[in-house]
DRENSE-453145 format. One record per residue (C-alpha): residue number from 1; residue in three letters; z, x, y. Coordinates in pm, 1 decimal, m for minus. Example, Ala and Ser with C-alpha at 12.3 -4.5 7.8 and 13.67 -1.06 7.14 Angstrom:
2
<rec pos="1" code="ALA" pz="780.0" px="1230.0" py="m450.0"/>
<rec pos="2" code="SER" pz="714.0" px="1367.0" py="m106.0"/>
//
This chain:
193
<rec pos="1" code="UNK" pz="m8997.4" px="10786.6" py="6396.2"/>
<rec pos="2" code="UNK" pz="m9014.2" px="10892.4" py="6020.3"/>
<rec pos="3" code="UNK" pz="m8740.4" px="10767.5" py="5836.8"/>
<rec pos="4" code="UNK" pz="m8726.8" px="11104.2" py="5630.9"/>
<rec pos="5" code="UNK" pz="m8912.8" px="11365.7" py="5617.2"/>
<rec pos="6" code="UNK" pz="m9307.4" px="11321.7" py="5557.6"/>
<rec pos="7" code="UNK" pz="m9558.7" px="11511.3" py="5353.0"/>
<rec pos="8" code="UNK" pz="m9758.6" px="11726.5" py="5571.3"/>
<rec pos="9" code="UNK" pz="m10088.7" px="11899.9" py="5542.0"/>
<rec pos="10" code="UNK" pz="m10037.5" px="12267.7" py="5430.5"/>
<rec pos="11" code="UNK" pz="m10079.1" px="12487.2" py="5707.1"/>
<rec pos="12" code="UNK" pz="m10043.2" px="12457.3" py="6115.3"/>
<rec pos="13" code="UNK" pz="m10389.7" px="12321.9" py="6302.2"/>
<rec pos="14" code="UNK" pz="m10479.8" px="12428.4" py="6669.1"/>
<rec pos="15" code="UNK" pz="m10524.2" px="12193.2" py="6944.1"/>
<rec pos="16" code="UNK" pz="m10753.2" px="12255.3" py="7230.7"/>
<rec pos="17" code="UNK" pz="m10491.4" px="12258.0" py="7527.3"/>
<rec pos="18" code="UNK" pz="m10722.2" px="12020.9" py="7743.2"/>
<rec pos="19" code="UNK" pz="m10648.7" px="11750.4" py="7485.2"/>
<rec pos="20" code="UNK" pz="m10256.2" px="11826.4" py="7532.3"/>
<rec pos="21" code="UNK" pz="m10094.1" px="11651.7" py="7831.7"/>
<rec pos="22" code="UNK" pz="m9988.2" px="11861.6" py="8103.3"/>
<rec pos="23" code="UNK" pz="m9676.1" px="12130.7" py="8069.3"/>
<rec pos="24" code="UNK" pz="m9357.9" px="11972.8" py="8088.2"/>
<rec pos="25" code="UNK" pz="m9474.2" px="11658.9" py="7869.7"/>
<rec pos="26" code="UNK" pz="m9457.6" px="11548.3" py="7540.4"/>
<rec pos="27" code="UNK" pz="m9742.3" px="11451.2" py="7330.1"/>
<rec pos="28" code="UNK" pz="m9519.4" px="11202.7" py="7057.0"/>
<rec pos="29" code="UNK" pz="m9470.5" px="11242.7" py="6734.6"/>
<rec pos="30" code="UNK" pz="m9638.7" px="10896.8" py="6561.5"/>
<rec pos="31" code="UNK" pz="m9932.3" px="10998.2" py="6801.1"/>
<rec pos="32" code="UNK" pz="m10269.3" px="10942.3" py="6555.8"/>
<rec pos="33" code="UNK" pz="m10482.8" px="11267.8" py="6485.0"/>
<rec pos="34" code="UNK" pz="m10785.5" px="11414.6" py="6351.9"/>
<rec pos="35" code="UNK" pz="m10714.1" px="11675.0" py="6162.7"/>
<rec pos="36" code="UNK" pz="m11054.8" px="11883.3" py="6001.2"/>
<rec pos="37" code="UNK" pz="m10903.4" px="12116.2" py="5738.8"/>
<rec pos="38" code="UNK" pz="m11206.2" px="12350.7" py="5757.9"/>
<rec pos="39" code="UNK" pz="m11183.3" px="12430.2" py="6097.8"/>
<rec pos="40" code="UNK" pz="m10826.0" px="12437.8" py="6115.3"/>
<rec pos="41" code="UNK" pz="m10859.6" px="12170.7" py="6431.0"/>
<rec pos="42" code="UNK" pz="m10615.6" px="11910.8" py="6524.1"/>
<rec pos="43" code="UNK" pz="m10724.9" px="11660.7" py="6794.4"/>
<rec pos="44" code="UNK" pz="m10502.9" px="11347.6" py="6904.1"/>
<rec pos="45" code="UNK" pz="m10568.8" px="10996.4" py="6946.9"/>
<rec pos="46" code="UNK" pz="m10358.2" px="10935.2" py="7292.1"/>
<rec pos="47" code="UNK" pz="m10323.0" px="10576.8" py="7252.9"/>
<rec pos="48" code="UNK" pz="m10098.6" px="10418.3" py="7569.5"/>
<rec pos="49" code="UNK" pz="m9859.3" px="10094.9" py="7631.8"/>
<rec pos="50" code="UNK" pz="m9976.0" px="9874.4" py="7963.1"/>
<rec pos="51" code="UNK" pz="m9740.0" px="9761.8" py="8181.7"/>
<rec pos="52" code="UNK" pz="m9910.8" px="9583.2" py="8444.6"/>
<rec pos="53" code="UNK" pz="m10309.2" px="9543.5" py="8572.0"/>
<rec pos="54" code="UNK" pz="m10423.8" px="9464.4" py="8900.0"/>
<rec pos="55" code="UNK" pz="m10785.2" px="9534.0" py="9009.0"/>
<rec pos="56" code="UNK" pz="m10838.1" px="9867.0" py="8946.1"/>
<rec pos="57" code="UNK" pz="m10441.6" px="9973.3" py="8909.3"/>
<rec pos="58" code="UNK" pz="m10320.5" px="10021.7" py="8551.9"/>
<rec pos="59" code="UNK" pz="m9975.5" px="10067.1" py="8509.3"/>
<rec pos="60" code="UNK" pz="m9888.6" px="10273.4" py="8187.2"/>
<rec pos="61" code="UNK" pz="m9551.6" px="10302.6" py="8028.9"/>
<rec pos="62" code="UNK" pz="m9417.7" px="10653.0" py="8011.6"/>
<rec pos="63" code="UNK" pz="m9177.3" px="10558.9" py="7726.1"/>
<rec pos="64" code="UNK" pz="m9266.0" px="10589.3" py="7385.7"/>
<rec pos="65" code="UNK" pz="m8956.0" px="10454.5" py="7133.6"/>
<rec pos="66" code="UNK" pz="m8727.6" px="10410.7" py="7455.7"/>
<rec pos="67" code="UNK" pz="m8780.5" px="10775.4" py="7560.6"/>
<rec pos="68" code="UNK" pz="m8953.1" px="10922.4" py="7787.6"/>
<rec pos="69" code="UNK" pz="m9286.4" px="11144.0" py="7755.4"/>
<rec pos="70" code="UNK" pz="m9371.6" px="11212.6" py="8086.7"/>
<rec pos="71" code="UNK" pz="m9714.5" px="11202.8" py="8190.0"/>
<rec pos="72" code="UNK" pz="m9964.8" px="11244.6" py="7989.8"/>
<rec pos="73" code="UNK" pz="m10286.0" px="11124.1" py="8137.3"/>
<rec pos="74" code="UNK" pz="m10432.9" px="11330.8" py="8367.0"/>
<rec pos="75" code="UNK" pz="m10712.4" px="11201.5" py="8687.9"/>
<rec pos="76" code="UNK" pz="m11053.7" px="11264.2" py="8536.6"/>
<rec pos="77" code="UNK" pz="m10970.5" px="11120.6" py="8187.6"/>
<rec pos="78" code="UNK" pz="m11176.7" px="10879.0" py="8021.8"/>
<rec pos="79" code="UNK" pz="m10973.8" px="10569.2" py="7871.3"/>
<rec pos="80" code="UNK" pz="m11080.4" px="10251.1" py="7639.4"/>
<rec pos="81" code="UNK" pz="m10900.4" px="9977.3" py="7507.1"/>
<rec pos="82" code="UNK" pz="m10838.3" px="10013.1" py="7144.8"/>
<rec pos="83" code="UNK" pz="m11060.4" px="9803.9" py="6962.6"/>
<rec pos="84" code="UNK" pz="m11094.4" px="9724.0" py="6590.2"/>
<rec pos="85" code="UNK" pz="m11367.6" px="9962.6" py="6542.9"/>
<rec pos="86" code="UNK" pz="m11299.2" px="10317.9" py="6629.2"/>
<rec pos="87" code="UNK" pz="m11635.5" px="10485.3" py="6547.2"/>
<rec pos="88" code="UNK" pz="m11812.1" px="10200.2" py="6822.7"/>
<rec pos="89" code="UNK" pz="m11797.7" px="10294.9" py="7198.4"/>
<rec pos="90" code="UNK" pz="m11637.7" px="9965.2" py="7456.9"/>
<rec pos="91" code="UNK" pz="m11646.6" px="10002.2" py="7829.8"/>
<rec pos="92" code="UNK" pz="m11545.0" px="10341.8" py="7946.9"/>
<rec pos="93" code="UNK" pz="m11215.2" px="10328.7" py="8153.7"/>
<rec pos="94" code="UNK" pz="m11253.1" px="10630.7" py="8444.7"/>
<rec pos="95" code="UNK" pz="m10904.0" px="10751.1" py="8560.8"/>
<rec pos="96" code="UNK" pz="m10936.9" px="10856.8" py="8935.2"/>
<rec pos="97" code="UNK" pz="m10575.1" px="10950.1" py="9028.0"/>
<rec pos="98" code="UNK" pz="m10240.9" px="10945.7" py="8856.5"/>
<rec pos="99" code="UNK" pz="m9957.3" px="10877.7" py="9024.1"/>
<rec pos="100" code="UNK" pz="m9652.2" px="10979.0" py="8852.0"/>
<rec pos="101" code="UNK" pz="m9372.1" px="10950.3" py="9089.8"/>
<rec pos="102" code="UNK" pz="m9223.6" px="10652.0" py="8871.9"/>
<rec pos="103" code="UNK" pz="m9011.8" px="10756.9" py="8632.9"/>
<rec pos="104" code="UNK" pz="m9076.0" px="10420.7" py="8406.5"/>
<rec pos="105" code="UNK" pz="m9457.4" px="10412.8" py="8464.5"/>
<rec pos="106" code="UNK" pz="m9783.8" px="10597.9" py="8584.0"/>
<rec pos="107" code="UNK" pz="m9996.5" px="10430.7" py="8805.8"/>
<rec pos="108" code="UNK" pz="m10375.0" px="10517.6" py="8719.5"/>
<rec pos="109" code="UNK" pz="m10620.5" px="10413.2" py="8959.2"/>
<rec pos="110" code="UNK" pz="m10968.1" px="10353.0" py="8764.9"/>
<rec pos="111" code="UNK" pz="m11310.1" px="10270.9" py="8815.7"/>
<rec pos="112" code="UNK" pz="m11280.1" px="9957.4" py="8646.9"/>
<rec pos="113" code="UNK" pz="m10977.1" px="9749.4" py="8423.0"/>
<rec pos="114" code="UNK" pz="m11218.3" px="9485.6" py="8294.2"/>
<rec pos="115" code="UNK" pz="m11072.0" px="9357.5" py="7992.9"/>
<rec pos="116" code="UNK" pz="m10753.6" px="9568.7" py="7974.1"/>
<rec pos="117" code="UNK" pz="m10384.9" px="9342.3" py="7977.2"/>
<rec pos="118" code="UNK" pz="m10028.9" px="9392.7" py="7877.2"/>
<rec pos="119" code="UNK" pz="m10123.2" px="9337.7" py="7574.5"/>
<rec pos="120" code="UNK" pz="m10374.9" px="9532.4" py="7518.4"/>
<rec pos="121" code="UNK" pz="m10338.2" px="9959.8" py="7404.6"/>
<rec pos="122" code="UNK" pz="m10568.8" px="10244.9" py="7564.0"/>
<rec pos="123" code="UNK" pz="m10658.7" px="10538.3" py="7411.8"/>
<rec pos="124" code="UNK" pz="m10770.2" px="10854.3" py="7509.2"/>
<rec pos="125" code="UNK" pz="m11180.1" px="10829.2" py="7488.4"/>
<rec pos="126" code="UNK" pz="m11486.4" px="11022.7" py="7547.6"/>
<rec pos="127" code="UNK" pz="m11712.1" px="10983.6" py="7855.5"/>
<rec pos="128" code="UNK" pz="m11943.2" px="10731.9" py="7680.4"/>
<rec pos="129" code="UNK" pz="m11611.6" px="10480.3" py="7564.8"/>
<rec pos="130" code="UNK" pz="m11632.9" px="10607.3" py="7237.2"/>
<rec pos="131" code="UNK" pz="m11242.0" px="10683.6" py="7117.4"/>
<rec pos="132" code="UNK" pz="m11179.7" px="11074.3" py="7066.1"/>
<rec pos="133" code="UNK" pz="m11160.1" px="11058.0" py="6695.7"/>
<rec pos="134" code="UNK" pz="m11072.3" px="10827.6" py="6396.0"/>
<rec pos="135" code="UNK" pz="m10789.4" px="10923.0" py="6289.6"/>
<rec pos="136" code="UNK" pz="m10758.2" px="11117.6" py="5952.6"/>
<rec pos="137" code="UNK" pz="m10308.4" px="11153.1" py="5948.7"/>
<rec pos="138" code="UNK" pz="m10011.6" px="11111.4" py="6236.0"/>
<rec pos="139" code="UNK" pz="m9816.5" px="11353.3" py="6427.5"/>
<rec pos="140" code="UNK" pz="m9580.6" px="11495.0" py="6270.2"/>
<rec pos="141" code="UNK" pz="m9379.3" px="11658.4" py="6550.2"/>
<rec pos="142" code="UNK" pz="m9348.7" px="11642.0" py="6894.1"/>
<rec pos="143" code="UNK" pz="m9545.5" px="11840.2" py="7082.5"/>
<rec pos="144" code="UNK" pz="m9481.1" px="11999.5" py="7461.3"/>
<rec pos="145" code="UNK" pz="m9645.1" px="12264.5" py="7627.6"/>
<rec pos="146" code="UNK" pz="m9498.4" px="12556.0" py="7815.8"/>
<rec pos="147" code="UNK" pz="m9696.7" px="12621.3" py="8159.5"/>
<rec pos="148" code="UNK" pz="m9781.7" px="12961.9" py="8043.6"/>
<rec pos="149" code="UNK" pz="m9939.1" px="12822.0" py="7677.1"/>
<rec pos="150" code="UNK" pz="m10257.7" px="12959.5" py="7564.7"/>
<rec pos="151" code="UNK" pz="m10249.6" px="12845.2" py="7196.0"/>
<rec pos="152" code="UNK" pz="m10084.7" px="12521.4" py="7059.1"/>
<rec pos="153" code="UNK" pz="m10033.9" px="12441.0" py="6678.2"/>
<rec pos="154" code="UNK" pz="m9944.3" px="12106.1" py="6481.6"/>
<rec pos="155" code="UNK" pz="m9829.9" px="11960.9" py="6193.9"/>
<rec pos="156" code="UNK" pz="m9995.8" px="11665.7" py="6055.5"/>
<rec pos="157" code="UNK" pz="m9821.4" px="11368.9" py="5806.8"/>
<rec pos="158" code="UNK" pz="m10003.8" px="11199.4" py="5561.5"/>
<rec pos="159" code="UNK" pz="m9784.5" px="11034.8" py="5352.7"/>
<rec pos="160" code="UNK" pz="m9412.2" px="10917.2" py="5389.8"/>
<rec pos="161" code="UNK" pz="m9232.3" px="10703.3" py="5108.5"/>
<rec pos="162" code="UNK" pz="m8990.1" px="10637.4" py="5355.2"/>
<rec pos="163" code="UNK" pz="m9107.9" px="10367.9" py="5606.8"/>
<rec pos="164" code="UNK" pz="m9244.1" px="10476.8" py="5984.5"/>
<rec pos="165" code="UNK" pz="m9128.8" px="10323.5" py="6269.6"/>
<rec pos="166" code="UNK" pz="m9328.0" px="10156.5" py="6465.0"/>
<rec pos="167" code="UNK" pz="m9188.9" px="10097.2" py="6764.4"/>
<rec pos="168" code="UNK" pz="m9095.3" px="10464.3" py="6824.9"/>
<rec pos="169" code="UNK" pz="m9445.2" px="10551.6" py="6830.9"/>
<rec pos="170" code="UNK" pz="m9695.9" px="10512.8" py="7068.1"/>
<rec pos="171" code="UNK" pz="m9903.0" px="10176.7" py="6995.4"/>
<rec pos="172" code="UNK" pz="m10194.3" px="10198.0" py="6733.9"/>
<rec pos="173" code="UNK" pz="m10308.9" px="9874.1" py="6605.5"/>
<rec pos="174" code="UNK" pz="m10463.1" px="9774.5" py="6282.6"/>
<rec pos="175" code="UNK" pz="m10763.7" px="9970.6" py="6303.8"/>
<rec pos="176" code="UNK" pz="m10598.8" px="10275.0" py="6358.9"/>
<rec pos="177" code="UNK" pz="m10363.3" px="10151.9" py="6019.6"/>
<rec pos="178" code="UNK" pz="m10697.4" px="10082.0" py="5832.2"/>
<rec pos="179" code="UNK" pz="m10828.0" px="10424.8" py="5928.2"/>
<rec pos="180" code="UNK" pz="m10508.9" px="10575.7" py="5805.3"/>
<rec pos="181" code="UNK" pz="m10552.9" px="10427.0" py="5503.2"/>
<rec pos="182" code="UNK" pz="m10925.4" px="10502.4" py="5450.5"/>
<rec pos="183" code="UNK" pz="m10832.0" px="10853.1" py="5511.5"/>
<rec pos="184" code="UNK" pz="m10624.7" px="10852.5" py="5196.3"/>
<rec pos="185" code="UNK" pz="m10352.2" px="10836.8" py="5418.4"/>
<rec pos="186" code="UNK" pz="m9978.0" px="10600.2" py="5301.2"/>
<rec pos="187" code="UNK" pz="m9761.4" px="10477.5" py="5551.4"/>
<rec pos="188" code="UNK" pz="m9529.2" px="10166.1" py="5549.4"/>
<rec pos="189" code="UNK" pz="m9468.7" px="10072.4" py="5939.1"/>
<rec pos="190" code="UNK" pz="m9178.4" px="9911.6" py="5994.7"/>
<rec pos="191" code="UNK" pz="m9071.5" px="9718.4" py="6326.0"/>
<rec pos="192" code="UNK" pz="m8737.5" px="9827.3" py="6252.0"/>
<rec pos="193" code="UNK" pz="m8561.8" px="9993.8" py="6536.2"/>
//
């Protein structure tokens, strides 16, 4: 994903486990974060490849760079489509069931897929559509939980020389970029494989 080795924050941040996927799956390194330096806090931006939309079936790709992550939305989580304003809320997306028997794809049922298309990313949002955060760095590392995890740390990038690979992270678009960049944040993404 990082061609090189990135500058990172000083320091390890905690997540809060409920905003890890479940043990056994990987949250990707690439993923977007909000990191508070204060609080010593880490908190992704889950953002998520469709597949395929019918009704109120989303498939989502499990793949992230041509490997596999597993699956990491989980029923009861709130999804949006990624818009070009990440502090405004759009339509909440309510995941009822995940089923996760495919190995290339999840199959969410939601309340509603109004709007959402193959070309279109999710992310991970808060009940009222809002995203989870604006994003402040990326992920430097991937990240999977044991079963038996009570505490989870990460490492956040904020800078690279070296480009960052686009397509073996999950999908941000150029809000996400411009946020990057507001944060004080340099990155060159390349589409390079």
């Amino acid at each position: 994903m990082f061609e090189g080795k990135p500058e990172l924050l000083t320091g390890g941040f905690a997540f809060d486990l409920k905003d890890l996927p479940k043990a056994g799956s990987v949250l990707p390194a690439g993923t977007p974060v909000c990191v508070d330096e204060l609080k010593r806090t880490i908190k992704p931006l889950q953002t998520f490849a469709v597949k395929e939309v019918s009704g109120t079936t989303i498939k989502i790709v499990k793949a992230v760079g041509g490997v596999s992550t597993g699956t990491r939305i989980k029923s009861g989580d709130t999804l949006v489509i990624l818009g070009t304003d990440l502090t405004a809320a759009g339509t909440p997306i309510k995941v009822t069931a995940v089923d996760e028997t495919n190995e290339e794809y999840d199959t969410l049922t939601v309340n509603a897929a109004t709007g959402v298309s193959k070309d279109t990313p999710l992310a991970m949002a808060q009940p009222d559509g809002k995203p989870w955060c604006v994003p402040n760095a990326l992920l430097a590392y991937d990240k999977c939980l044991d079963a038996n995890a009570y505490e989870a740390y990460g490492e956040a990038a904020f800078f690279s020389a070296r480009p960052v690979y686009e397509r073996r992270m999950p999908p941000i678009n150029d809000a996400v970029k411009k946020a990057l960049a507001d944060a004080g944040c340099f990155f060159r993404f390349s589409q390079s494989r």
